[in-house]
C-alpha positions in Angstrom: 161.8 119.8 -156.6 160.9 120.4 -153.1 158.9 117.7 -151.2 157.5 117.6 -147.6 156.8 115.2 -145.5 154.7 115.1 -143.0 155.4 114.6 -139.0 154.2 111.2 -137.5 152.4 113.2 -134.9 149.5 115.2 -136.0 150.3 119.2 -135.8 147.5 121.6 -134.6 145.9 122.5 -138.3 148.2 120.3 -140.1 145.8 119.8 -143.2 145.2 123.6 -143.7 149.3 124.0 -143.5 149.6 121.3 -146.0 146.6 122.9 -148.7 148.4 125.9 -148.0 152.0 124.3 -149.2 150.2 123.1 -151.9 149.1 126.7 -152.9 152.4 128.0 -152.5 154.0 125.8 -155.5 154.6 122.4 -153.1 155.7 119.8 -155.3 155.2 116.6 -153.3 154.1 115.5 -150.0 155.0 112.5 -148.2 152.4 111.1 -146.0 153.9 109.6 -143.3 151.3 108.4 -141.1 151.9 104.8 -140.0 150.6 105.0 -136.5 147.3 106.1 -137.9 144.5 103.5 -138.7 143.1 103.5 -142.1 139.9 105.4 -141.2 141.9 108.3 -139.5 143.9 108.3 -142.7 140.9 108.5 -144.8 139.7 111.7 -142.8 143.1 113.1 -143.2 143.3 113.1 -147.1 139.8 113.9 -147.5 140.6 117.0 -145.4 143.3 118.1 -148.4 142.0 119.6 -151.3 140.7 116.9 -153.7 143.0 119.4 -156.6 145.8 118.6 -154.7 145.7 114.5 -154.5 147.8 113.7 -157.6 150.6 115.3 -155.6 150.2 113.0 -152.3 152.6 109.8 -152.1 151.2 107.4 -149.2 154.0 105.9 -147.4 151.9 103.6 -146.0 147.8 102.1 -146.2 149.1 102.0 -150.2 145.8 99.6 -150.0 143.9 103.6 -150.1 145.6 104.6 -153.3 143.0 103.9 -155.8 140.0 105.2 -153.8 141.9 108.2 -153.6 143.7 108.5 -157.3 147.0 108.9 -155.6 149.6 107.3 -158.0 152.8 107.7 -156.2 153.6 105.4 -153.1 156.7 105.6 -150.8 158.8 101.8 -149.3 161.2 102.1 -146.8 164.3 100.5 -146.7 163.2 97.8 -145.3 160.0 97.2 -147.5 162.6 97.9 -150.6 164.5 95.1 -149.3 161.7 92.4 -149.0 160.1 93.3 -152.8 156.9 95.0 -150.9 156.8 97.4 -154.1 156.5 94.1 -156.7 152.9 94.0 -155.5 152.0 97.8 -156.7 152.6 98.1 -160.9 151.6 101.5 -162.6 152.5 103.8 -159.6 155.4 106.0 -159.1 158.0 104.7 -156.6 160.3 106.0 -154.3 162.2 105.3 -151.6 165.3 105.7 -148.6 168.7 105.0 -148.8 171.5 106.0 -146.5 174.1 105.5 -148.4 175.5 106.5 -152.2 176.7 102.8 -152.9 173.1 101.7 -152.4 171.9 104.9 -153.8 173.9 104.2 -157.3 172.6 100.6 -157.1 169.0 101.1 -157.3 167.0 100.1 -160.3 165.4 102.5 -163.0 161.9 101.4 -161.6 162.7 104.0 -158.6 161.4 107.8 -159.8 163.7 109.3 -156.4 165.1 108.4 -153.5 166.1 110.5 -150.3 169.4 110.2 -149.4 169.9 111.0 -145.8 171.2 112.5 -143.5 173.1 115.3 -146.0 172.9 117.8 -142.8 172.2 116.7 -138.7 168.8 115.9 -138.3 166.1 119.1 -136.9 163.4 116.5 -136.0 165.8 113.5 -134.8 167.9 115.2 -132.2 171.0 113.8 -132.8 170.9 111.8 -136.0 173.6 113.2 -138.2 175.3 114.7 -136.2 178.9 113.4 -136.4 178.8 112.3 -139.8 176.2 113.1 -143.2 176.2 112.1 -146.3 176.0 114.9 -148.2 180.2 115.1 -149.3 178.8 111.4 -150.4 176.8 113.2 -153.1 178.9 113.8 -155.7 180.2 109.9 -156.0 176.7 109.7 -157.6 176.5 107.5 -160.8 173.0 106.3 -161.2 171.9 108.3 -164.0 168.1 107.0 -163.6 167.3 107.9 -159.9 166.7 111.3 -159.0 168.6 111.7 -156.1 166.1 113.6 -152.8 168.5 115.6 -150.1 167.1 114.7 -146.8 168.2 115.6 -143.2 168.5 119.0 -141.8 167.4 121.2 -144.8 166.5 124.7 -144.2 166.3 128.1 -145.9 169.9 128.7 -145.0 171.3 125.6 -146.4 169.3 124.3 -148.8 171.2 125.6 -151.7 174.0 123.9 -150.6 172.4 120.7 -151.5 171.5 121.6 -155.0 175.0 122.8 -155.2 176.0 119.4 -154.6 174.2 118.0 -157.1 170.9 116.8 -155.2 168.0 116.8 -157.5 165.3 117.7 -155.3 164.7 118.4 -151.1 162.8 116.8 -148.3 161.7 118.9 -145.3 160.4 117.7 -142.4 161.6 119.6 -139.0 162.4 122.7 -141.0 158.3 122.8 -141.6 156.8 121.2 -138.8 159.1 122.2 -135.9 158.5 126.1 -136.9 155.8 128.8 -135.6 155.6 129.9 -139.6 155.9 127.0 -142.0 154.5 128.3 -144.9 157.0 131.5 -144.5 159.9 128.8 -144.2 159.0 126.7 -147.5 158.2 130.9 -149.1 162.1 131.2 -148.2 163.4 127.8 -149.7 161.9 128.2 -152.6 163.5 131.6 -153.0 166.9 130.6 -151.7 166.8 128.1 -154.7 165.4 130.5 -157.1 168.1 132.5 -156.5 171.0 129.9 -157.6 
């Protein structure tokens, strides 16, 4: 499984890169938006193929989800923590952790979570640098949450984290911090078809 999610800032035709992720096989993306108001995040699914909406997960404005049919919502930590996701039955859930105890601790109501960082950060300069979690991996025991590789995944690493034992990746600064994004998720997909 390989999931996107989107920059917080907007990108210069980020809707036509993301239908065209969606063409190439994209299994996921996380809409990441919070700075945006609900209108402008109206405009910005409505700009994504209606085909491709059942494979959207709003990370926040969950309140658009049924206008939308988009079954799959994102909490952060923080929202995890305070029971935000009690108040949404019958969607898929996921979520962050940044470490494998709290990883192996997480209920079977969780569909994923992304552990992170499992390599130094591309978009967060600096974040991971000294220390990831990705040797953390393989102390995984939760047998009822896939577990989502996030931090610093590219073409030329991301079979390491399958390797590990990661059931799916997130990209973010691999995609969005690139002159050819669609030719970078072309090459991830290959690297792991290749394993």
């Amino acid at each position: 499984m390989i999931i996107v999610i989107t920059p917080e800032k907007n990108v210069n035709k980020e809707t036509e890169i993301i239908n065209g992720l969606f063409r190439e096989g994209l299994d996921l993306l996380h809409l990441r938006k919070p700075f945006m108001s609900r209108n402008e995040i109206m405009e910005f699914i409505r700009n994504i193929d209606s085909g491709f909406r059942k494979r959207l997960v709003l990370c926040s404005h969950y309140e658009l989800a049924e206008q939308f049919d988009i079954s799959r919502l994102h909490f952060r930590e923080t929202d995890r923590k305070n029971h935000r996701q009690i108040s949404f039955t019958g969607k898929i859930i996921s979520t962050s952790v940044h470490d494998m105890e709290t990883f192996n601790e997480l209920d079977k109501s969780w569909a994923y979570a992304f552990v992170s960082p499992v390599f130094p950060s591309i978009s967060k300069k600096g974040y991971g640098g000294h220390s990831t979690v990705l040797p953390e991996v393989k102390k995984r025991s939760n047998p009822y949450v896939q577990l989502v590789a996030l931090g610093g995944i590219t073409q030329y690493n991301i079979q390491d984290i399958f390797e590990n034992g990661a059931d799916g990746a997130a990209l973010l600064g691999a995609i969005w911090e690139n002159e050819e994004p669609l030719q970078v998720f072309r090459s991830c997909r290959q690297a792991i078809r290749q394993m």
